[in-house]
VMD Tcl script that builds the backbone (N, CA, C; Angstrom):
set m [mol new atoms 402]
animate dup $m
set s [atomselect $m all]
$s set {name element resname resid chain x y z} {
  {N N UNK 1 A -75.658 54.827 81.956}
  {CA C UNK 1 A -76.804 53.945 82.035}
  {C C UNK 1 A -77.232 53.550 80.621}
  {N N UNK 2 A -77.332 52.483 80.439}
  {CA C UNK 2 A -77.937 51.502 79.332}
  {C C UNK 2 A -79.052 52.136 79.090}
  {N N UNK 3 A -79.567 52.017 78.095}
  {CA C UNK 3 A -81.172 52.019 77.514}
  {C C UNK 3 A -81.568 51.305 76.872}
  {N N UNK 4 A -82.625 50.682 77.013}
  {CA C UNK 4 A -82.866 49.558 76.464}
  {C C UNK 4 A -84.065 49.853 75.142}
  {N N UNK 5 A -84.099 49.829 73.833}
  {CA C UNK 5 A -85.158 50.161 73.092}
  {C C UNK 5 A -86.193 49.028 73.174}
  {N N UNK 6 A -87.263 49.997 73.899}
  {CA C UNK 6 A -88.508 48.964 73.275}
  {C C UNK 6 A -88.665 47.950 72.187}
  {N N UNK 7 A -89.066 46.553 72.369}
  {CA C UNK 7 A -88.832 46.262 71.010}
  {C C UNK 7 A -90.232 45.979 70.252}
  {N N UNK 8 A -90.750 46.263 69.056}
  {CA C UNK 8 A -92.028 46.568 68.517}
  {C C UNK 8 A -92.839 45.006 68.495}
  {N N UNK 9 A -94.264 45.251 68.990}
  {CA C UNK 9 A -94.705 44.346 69.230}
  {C C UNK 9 A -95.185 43.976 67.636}
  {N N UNK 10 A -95.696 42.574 66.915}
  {CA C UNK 10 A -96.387 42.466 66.199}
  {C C UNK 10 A -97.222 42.773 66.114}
  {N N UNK 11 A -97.869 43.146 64.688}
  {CA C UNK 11 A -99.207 44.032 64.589}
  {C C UNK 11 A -100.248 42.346 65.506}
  {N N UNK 12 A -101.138 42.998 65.597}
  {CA C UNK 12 A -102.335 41.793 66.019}
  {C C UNK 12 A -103.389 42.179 65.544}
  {N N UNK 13 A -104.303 41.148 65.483}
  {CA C UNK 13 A -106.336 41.544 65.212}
  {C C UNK 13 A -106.736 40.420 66.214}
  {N N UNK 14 A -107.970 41.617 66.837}
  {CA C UNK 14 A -108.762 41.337 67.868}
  {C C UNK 14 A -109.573 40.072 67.349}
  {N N UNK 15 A -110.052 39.160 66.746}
  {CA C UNK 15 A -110.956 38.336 66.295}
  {C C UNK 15 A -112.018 38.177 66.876}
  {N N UNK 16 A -112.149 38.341 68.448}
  {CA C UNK 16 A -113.008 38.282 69.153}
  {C C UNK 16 A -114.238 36.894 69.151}
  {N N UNK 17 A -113.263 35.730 68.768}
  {CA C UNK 17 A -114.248 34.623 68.561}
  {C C UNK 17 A -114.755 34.129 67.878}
  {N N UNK 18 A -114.789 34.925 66.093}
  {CA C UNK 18 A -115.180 34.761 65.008}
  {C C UNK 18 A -114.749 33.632 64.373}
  {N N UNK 19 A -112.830 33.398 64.440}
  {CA C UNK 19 A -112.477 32.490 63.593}
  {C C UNK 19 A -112.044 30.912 64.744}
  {N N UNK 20 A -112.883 29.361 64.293}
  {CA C UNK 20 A -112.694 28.221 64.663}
  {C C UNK 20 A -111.612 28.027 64.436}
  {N N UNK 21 A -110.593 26.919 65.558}
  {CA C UNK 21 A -109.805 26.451 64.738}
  {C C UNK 21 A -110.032 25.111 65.606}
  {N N UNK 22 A -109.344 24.567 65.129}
  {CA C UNK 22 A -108.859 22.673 65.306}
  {C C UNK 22 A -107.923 22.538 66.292}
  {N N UNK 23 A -107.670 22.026 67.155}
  {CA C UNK 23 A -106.675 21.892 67.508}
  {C C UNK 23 A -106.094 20.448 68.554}
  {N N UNK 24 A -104.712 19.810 68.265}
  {CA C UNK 24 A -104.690 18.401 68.760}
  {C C UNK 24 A -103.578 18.297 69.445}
  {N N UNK 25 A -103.643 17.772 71.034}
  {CA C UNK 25 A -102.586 17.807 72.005}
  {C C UNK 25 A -101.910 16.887 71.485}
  {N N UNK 26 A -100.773 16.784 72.596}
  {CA C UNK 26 A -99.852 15.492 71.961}
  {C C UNK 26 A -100.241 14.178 72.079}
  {N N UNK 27 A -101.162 13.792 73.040}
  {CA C UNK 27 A -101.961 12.822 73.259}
  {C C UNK 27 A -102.664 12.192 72.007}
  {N N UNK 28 A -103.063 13.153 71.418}
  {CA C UNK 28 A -104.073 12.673 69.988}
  {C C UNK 28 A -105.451 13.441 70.082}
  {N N UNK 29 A -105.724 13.990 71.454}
  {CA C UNK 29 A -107.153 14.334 71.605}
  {C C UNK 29 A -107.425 15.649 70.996}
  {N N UNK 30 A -108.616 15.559 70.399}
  {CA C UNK 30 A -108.833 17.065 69.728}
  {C C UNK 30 A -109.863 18.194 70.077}
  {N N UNK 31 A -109.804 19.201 70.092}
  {CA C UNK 31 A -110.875 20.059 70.492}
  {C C UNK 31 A -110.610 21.566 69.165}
  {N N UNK 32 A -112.360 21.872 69.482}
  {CA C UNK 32 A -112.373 23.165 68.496}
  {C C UNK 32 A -112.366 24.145 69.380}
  {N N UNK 33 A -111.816 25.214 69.062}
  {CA C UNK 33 A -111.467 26.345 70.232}
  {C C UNK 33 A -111.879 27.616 69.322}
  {N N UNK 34 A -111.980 29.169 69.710}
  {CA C UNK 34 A -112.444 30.188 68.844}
  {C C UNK 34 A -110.921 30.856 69.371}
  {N N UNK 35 A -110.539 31.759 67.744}
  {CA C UNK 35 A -109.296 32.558 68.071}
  {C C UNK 35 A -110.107 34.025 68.592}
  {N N UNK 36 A -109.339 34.277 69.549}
  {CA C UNK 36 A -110.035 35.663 70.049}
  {C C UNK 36 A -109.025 36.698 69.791}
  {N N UNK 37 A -107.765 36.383 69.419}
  {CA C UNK 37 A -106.483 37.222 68.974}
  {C C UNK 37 A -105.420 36.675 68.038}
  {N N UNK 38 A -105.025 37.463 67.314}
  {CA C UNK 38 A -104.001 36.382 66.523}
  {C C UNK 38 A -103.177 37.405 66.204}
  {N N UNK 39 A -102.082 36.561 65.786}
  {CA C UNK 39 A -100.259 37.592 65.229}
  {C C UNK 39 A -99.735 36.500 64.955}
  {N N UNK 40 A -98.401 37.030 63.890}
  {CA C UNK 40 A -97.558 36.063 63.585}
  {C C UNK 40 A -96.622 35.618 64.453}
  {N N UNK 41 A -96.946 35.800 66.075}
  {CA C UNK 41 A -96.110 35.191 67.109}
  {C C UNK 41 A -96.871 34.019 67.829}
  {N N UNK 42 A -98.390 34.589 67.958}
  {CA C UNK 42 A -99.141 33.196 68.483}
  {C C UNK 42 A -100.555 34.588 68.864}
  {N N UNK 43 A -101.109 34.242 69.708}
  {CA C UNK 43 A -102.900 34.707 69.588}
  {C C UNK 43 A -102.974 34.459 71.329}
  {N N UNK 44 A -104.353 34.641 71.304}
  {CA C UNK 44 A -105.039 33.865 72.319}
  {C C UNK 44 A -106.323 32.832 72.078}
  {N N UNK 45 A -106.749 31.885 72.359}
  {CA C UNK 45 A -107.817 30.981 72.449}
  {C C UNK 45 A -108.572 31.297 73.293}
  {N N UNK 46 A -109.802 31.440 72.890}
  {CA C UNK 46 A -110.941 30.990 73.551}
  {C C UNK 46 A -111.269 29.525 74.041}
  {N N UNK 47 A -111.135 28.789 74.741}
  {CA C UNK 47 A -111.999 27.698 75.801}
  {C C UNK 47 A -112.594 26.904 76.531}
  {N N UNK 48 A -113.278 26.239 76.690}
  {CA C UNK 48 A -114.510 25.757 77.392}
  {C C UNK 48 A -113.775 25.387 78.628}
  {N N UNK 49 A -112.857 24.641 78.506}
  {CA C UNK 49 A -111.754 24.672 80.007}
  {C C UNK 49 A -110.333 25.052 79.261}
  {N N UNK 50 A -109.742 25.142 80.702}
  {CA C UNK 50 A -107.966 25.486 80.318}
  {C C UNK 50 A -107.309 24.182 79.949}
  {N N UNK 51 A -106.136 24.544 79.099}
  {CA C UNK 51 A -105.331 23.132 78.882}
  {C C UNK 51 A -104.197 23.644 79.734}
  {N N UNK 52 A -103.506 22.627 80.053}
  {CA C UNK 52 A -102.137 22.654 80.957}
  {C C UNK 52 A -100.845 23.500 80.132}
  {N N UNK 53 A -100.365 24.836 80.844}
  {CA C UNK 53 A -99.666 25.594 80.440}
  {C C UNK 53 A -98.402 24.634 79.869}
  {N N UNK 54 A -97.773 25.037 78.852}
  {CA C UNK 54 A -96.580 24.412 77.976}
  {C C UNK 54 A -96.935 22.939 77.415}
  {N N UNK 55 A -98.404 22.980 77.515}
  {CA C UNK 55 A -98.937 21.842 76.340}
  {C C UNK 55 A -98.530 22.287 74.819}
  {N N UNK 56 A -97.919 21.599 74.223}
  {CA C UNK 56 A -97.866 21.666 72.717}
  {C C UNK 56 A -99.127 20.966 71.719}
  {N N UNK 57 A -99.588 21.907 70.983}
  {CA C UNK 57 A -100.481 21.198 70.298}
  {C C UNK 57 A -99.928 22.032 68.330}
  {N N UNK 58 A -100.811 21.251 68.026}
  {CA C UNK 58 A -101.078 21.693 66.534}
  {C C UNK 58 A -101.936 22.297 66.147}
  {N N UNK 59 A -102.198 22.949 65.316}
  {CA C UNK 59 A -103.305 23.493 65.191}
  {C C UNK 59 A -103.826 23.989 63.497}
  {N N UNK 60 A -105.062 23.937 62.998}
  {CA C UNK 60 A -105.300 24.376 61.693}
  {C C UNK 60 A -106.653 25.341 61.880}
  {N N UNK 61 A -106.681 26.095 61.267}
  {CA C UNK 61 A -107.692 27.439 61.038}
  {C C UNK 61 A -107.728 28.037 59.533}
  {N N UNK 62 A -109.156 28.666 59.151}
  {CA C UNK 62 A -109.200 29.584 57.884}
  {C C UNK 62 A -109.120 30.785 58.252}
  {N N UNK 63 A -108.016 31.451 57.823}
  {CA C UNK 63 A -108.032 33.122 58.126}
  {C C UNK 63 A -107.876 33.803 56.328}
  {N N UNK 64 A -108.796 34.338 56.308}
  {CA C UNK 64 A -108.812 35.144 55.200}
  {C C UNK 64 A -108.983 34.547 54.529}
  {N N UNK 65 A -108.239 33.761 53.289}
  {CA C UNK 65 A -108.514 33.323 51.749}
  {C C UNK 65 A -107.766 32.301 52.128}
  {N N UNK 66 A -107.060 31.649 53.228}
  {CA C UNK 66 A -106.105 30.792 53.346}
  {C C UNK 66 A -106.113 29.760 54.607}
  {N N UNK 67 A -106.101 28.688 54.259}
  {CA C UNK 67 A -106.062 27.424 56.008}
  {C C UNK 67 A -104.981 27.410 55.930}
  {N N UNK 68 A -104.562 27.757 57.301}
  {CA C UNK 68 A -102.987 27.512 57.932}
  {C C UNK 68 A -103.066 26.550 58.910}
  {N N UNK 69 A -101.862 26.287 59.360}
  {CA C UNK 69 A -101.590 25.392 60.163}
  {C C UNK 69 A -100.295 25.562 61.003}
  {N N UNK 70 A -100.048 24.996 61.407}
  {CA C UNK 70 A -99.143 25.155 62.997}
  {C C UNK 70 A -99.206 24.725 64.043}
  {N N UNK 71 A -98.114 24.586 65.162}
  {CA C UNK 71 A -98.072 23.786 65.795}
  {C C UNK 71 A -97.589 25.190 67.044}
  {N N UNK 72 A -97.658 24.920 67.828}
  {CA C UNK 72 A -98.026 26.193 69.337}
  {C C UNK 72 A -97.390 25.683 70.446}
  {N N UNK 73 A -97.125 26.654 71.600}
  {CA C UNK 73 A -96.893 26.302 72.718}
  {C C UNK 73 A -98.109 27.136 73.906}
  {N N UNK 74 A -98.948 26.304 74.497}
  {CA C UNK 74 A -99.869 27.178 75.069}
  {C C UNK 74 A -99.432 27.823 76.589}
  {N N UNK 75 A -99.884 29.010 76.966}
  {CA C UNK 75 A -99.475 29.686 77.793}
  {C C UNK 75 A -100.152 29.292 79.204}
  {N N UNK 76 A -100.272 30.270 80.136}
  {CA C UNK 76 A -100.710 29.913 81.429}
  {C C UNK 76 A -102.456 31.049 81.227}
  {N N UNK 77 A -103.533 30.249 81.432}
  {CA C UNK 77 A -104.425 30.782 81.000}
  {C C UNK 77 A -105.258 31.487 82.038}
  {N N UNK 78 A -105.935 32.239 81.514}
  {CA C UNK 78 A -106.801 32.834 82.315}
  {C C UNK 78 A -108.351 33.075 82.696}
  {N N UNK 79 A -109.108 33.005 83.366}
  {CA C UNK 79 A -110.500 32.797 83.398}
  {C C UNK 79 A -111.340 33.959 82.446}
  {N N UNK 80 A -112.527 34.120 81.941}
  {CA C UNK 80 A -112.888 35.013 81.032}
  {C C UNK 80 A -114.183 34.687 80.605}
  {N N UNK 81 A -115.800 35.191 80.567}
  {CA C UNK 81 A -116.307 34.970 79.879}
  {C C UNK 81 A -116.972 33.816 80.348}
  {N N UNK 82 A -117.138 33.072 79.681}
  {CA C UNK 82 A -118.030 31.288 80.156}
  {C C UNK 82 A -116.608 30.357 79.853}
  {N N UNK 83 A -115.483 31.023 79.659}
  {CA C UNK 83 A -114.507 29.436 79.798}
  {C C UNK 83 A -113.741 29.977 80.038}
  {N N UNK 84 A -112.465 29.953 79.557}
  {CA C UNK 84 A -111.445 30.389 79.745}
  {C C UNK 84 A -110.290 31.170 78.487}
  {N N UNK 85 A -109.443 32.002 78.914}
  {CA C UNK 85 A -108.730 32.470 77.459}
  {C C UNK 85 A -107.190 31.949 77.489}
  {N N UNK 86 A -106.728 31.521 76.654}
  {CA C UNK 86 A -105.679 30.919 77.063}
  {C C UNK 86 A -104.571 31.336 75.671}
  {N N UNK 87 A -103.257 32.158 76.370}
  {CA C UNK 87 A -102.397 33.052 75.284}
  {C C UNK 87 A -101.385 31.858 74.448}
  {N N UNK 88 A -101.074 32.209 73.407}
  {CA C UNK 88 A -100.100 30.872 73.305}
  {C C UNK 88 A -99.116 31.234 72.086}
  {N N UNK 89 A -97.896 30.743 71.773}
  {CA C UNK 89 A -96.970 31.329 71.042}
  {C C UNK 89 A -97.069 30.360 70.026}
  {N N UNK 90 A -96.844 30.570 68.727}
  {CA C UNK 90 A -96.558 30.216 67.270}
  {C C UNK 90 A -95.098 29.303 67.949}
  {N N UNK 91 A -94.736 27.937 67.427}
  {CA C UNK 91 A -93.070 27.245 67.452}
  {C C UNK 91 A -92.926 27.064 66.063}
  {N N UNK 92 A -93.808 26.770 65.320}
  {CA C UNK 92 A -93.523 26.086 63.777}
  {C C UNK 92 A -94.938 26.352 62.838}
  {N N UNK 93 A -94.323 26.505 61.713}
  {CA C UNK 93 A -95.904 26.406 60.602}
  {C C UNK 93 A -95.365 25.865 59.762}
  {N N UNK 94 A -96.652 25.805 59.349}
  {CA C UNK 94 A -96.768 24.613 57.994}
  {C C UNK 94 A -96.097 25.091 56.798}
  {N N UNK 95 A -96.081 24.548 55.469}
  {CA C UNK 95 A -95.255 25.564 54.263}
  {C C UNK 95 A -95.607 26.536 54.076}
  {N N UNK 96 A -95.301 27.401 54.022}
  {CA C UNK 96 A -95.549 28.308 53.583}
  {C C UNK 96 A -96.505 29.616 54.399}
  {N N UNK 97 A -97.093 28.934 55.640}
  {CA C UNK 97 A -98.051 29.298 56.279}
  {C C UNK 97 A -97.634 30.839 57.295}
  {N N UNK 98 A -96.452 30.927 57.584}
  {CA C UNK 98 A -96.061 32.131 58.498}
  {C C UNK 98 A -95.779 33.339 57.128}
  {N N UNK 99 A -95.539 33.627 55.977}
  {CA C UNK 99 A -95.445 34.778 55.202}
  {C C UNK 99 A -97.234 34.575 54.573}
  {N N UNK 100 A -97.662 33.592 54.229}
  {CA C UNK 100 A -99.563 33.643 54.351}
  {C C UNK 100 A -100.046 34.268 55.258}
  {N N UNK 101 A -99.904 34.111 56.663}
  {CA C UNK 101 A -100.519 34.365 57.662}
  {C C UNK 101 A -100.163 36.058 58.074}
  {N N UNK 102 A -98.795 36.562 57.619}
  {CA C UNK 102 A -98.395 38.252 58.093}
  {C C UNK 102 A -99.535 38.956 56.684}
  {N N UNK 103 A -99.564 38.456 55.926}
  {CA C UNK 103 A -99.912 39.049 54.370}
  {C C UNK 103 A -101.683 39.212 54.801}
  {N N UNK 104 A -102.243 38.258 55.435}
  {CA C UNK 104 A -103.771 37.932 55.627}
  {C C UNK 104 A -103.386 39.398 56.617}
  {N N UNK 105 A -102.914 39.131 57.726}
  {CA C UNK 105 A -103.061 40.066 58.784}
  {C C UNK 105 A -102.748 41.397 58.714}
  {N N UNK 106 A -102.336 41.716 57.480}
  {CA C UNK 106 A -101.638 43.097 57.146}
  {C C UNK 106 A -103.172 43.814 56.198}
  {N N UNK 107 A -103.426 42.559 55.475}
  {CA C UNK 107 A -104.915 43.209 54.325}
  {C C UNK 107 A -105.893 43.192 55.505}
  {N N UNK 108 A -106.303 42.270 56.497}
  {CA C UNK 108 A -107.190 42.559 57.676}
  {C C UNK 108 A -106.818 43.496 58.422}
  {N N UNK 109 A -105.830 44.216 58.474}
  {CA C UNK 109 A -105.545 45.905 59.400}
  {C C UNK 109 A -106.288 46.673 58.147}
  {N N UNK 110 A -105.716 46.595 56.932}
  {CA C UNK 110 A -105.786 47.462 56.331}
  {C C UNK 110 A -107.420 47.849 56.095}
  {N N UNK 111 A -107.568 46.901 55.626}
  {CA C UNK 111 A -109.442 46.932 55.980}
  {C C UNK 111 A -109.935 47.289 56.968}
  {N N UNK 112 A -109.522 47.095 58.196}
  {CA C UNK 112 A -110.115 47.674 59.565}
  {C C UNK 112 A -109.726 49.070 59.278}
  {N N UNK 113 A -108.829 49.537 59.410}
  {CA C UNK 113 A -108.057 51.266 59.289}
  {C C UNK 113 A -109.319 51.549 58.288}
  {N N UNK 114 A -109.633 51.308 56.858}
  {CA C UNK 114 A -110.034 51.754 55.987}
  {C C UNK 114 A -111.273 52.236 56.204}
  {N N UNK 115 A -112.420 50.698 56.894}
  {CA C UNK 115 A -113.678 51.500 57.356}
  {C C UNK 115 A -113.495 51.772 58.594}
  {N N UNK 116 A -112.798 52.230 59.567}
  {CA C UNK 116 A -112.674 52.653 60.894}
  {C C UNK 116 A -112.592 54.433 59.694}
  {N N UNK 117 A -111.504 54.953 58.889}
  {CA C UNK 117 A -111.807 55.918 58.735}
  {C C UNK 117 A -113.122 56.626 57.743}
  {N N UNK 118 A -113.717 55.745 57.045}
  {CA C UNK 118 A -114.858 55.528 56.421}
  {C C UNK 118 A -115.871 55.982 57.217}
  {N N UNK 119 A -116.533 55.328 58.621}
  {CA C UNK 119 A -117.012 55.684 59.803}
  {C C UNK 119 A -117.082 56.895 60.223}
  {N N UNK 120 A -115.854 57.233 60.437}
  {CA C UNK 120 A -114.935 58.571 60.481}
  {C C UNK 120 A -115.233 59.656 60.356}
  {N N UNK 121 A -115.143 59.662 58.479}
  {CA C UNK 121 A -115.384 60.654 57.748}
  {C C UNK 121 A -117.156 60.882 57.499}
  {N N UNK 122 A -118.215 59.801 57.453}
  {CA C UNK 122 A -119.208 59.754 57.919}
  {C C UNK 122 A -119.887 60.485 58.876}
  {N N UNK 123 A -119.583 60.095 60.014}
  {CA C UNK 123 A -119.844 60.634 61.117}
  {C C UNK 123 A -119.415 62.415 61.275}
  {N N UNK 124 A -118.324 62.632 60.660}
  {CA C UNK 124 A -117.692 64.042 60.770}
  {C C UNK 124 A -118.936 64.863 59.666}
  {N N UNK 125 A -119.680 64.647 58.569}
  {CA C UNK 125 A -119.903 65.372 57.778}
  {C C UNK 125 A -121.119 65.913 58.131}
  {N N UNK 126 A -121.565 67.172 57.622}
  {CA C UNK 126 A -122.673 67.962 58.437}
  {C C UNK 126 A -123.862 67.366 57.339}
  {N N UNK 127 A -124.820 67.383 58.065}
  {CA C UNK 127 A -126.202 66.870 57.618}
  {C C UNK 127 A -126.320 67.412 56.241}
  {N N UNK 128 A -126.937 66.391 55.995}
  {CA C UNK 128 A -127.308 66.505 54.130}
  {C C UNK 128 A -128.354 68.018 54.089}
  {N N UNK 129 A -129.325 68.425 54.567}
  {CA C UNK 129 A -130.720 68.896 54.992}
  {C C UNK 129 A -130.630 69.657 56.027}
  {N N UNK 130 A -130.362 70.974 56.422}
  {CA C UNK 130 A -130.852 71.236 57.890}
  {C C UNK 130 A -132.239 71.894 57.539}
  {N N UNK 131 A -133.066 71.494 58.868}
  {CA C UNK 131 A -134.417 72.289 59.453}
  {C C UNK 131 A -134.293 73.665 59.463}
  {N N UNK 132 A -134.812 74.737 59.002}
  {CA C UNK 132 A -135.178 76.007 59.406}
  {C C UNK 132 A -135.878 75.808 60.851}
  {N N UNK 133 A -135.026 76.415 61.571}
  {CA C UNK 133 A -135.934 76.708 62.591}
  {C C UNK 133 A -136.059 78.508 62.781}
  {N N UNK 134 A -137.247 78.481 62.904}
  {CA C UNK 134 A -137.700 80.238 62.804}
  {C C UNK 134 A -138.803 80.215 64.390}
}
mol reanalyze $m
mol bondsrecalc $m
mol representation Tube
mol addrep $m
């Protein structure tokens, strides 16, 4: 029997809505959408309605110190929240924009890990002061 190795997913960050981006069907029409997930394979979008699964659009956003850009294939979406979330894969980026975009997402883990253990070590340490109690 075969075995098949798992194959490792891309790291991701939750964004949860924080970062706008732009984005323009093939039609020409444009809408601003919130990233609620992102990776160097594609994310998910936040909303207001669904677009039609295997719509191609383009898209530009500021993540970190850098506006990228790219062009997507959107997935089959799902209800969520007050609109909808809709998953969608990376097809092409702009120059330079896919080794920008792993580099942003690698210093944004690293920062999360850093005060996630910051928190951590916080929370673990015994009070500055204890009360006598007698």
């Amino acid at each position: 029997m075969r075995r098949m190795r798992p194959s490792a997913r891309a790291p991701r960050i939750a964004l949860r809505g924080t970062v706008p981006a732009a984005i323009q069907l093939e039609n020409g029409r444009q809408f601003t959408v919130r990233l609620h997930q992102l990776s160097v394979t594609g994310g998910l979008l936040e909303l207001a309605t669904y677009l039609d699964e295997r719509s191609r659009i383009a898209m530009a956003f500021a993540f970190g110190s850098a506006n990228l850009h790219a062009n997507a294939e959107l997935l089959f979406p799902m209800r969520g929240g007050l609109g909808y979330m809709q998953p969608f894969r990376f097809t092409a980026f702009g120059a330079g924009a896919r080794p920008t975009l792993e580099i942003e997402i690698a210093n944004t883990l690293r920062q999360m890990t850093t005060a996630a253990r910051t928190r951590q070590a916080l929370g673990n340490r015994p009070p500055r002061f204890f009360l006598d109690s007698h």
